[in-house]
C-alpha positions in Angstrom: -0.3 -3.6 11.3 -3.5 -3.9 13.4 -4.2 -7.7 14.6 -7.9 -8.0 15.5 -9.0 -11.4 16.8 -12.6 -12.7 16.6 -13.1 -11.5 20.0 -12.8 -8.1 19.5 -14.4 -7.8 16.9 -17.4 -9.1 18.3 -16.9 -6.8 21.3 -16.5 -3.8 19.0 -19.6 -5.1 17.6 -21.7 -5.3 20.5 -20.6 -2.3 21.8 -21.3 -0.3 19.0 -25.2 -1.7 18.9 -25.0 -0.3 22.8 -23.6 3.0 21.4 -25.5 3.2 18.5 -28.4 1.1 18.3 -30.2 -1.5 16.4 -31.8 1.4 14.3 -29.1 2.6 13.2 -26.2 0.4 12.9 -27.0 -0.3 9.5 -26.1 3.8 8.1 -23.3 3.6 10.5 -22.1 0.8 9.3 -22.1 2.0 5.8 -21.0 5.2 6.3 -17.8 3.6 8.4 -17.1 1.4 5.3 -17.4 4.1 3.3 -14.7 6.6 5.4 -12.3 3.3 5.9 -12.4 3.0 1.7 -11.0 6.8 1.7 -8.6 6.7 3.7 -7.6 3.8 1.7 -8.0 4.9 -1.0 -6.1 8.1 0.3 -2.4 6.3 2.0 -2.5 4.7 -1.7 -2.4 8.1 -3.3 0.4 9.1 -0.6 2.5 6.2 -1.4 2.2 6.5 -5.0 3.2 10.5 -4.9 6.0 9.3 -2.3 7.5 6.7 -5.0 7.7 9.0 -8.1 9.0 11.8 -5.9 11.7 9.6 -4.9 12.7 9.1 -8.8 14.3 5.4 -10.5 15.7 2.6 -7.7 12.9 3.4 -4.8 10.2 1.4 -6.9 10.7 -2.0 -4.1 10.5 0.4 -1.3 9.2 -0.7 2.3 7.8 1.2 5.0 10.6 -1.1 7.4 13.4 -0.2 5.0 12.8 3.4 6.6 13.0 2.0 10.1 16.3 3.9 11.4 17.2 0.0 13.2 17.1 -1.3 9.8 19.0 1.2 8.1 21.9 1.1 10.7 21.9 -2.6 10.6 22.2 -3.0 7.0 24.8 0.2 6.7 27.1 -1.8 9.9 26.9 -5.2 8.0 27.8 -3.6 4.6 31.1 -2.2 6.2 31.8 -5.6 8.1 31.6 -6.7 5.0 33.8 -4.7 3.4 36.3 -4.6 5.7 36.3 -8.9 5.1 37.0 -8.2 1.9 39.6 -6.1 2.7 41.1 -8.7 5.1 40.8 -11.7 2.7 42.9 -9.0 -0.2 45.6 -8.6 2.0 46.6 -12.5 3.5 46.1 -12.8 0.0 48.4 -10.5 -1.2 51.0 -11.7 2.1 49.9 -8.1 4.1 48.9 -8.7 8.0 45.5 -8.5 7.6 45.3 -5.9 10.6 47.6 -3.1 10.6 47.7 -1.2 14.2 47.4 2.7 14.5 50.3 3.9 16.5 49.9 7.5 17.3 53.4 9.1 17.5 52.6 11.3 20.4 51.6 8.4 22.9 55.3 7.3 22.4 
């Protein structure tokens, strides 16, 4: 989610003792901690509610299985798949595995 290197952190660090000062760094610092554990503390409640709203079979659900890309992908490659099926069922059964669509009024 949020990738901070060693350098920024150090940057955030010295410019929060600009900011904020030596004084006072240490009740900032504290009370930051102390707002970054409720909202914690708060997107777990959320995702709990969120679950048992959604009822039995959403219990393994991801944040990226809600990604529209995802969804499409995984809805296109289910049909493909299907439709393979679908192909292998018919050389099987001695069927041309495609069948055109010839409209009568184009003729």
């Amino acid at each position: 989610m949020v990738d901070f290197g060693f350098g920024e952190v150090i940057g955030l660090v010295i410019l929060a003792l600009i900011l904020v000062g030596p004084e006072r760094m240490p009740r900032v610092s504290s009370d930051l901690a102390k707002m970054i554990k409720k909202v914690r503390a708060m997107t777990n409640t959320a995702t709990a509610e969120i679950r048992d709203n959604l009822g039995p079979g959403f219990e393994d659900l991801k944040p990226a299985d809600l990604n529209p890309k995802t969804f499409i992908k995984r809805h296109v490659a289910s049909v493909l798949d299907d439709e393979d099926s679908n192909d292998r069922n018919k050389k099987r059964s001695g069927q041309p595995a495609f069948s055109p669509r010839i409209d009568p009024d184009l003729l």
